[in-house]
N, C-alpha and C positions, 0 to 999 in steps of 0.2 A: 593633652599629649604634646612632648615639646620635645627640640633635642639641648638639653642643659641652657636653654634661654638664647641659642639659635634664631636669628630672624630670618625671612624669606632669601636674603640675599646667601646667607651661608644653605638653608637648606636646599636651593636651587642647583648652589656649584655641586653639591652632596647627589643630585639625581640627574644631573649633567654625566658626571661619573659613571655612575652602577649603569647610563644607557652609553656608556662608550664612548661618550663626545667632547671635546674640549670645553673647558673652564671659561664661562660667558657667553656659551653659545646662545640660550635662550636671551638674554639681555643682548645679545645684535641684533636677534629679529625687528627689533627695531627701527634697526637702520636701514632695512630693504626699502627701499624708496618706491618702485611698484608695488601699489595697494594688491593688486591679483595676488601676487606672486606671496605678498605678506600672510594674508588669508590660506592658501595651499599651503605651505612653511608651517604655521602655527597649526592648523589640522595636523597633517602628517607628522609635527612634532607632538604632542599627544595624541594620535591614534596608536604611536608608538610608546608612550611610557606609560599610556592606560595600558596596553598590552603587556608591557614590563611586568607590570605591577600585577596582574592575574594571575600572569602564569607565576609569578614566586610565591600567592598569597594560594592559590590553589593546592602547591604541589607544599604548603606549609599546612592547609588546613585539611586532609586527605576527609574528615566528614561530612565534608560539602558536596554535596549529591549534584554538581552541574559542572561544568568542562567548557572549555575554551577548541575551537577548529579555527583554520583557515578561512571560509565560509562566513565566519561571522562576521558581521556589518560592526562599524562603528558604534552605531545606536545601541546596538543587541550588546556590546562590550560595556558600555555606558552603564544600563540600566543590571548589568552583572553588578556590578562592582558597587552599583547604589544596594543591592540586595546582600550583599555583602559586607556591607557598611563602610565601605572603603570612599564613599563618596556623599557628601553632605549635597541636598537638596539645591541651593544655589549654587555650587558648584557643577552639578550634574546639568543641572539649569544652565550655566554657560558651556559645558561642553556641546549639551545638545543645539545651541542654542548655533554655538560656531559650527557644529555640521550642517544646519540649516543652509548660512551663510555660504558656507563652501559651496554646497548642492547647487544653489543658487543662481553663484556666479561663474559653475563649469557647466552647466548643463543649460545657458543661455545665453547666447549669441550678442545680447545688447550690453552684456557686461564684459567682454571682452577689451574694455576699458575702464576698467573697472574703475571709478577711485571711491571712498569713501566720504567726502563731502554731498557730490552729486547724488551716490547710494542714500545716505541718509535725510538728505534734504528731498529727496523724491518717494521718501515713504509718508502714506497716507497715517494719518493723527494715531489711530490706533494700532499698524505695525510700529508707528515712530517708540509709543510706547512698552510695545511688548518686547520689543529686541532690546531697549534701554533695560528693562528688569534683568532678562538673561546674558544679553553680553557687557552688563556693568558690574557681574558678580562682584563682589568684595568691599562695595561701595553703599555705604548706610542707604537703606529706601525707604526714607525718611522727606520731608518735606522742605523745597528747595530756598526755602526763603531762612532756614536754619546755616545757611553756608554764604558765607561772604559774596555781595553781588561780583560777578565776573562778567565781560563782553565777548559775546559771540564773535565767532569771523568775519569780516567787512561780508567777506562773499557769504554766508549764511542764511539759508531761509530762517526769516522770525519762527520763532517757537513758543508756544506757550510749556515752560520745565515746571512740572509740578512735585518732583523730585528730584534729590543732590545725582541717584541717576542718571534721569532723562538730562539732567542740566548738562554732565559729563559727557554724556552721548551726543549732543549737539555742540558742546562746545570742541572734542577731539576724538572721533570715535576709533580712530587709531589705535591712539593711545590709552584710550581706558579697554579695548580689548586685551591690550596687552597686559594691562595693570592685571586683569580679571584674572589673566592667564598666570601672571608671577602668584598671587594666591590659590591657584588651582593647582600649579605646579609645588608651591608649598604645601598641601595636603600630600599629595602621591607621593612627595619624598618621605613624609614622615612616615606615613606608612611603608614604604619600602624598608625604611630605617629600625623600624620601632612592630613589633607585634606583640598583642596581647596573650600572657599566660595564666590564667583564672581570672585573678582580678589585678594584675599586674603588666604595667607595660615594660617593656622586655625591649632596653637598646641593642641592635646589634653589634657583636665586638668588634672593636676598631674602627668604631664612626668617627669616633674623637679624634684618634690619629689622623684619619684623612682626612677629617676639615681641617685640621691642624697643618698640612701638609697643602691643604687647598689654597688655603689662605695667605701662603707664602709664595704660594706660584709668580713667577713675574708678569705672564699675563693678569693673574687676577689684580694683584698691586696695581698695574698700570691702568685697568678698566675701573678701580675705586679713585684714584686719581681724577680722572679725566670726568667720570658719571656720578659725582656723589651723591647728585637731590635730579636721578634719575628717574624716578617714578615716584606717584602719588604714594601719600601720606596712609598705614591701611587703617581701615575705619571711617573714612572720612565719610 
């Protein structure tokens, strides 16, 4: 499923749109400089286009025996949408994985300061590696001596990375949530974009023109300018 050989960076602007927000929103999140505040942002930024995305694939597939309320929890939304197919296993995996994370660090008084270096350097061996599987979605989990050696942060607790991974998790956990996030967010737009009809996938009309029209924007020009080798490589 593709949109005409579309990458992440155009299918992003594409569900920027259909949720009402301006062109690069997801790609600033980055720039929030409070780790808390990053974390709440990126939640509520997909609790929200997970939610998008049900209710147009619901009220598209009327055979689907389950329904979406108010009431329903994140999690409960999540595991819809993987029953639905609208959600591939590693990706669901990082959803759930950044609700964790959110839960976390609002419903406990010592993260109130939240940052992410001390967060990750003070989990014990085996969360260190379980939250690297879930919040590195997108990133080959594969074994780490297949990727060019890298140096961790002066300030760094040592790690033993037995995956490309864990490696990313301890060497920028920041930023590989966010990576995780730009391909998770590339999944929900296609689907937004693209539904199946038998055995055909079926672009919606006029996608073409508004990436075409996305792509001219002056914000977007000037955020390609400025961000061009702004996120990892995907696959890596």
């Amino acid at each position: 499923m593709s949109l005409g050989g579309a990458g992440t960076f155009e299918t992003a602007l594409l569900a920027e749109l259909r949720l009402g927000l301006p062109p690069t929103f997801y790609f600033r999140l980055i720039e929030i400089e409070d780790d808390w505040a990053f974390v709440l942002k990126m939640h509520s930024f997909f609790e929200g286009a997970l939610t998008q995305l049900l209710r147009e694939k619901l009220r598209l597939r009327p055979h689907v025996r389950e329904g979406l309320t108010p009431r329903d929890s994140f999690t409960s939304r999540i595991h819809l949408a993987s029953r639905m197919n609208l959600l591939e296993p590693d990706y669901s995996g990082f959803l759930l994985g950044l609700n964790r994370l959110r839960n976390d660090i609002t419903h406990n008084i010592r993260f109130i300061a939240f940052d992410f270096r001390s967060y990750v350097d003070g989990l014990s061996d085996t969360e260190f590696r379980r939250t690297a599987v879930t919040l590195c979605a997108g990133f080959k989990n594969v074994p780490s001596n297949t990727f060019p050696a890298m140096r961790p942060p002066k300030n760094a607790r040592p790690r033993e990375c037995r995956t490309v991974r864990e490696l990313f998790w301890h060497l920028n956990p920041k930023l590989s949530i966010w990576n995780a996030g730009v391909w998770t967010l590339d999944l929900i737009s296609l689907h937004l974009h693209i539904e199946n009809s038998g055995d055909t996938a079926v672009l919606e009309p006029g996608t073409a023109a508004k990436l075409q029209d996305l792509m001219h924007d002056p914000t977007v020009l000037a955020f390609q300018r400025k961000h061009s080798t702004l996120w990892f490589k995907e696959g890596t």
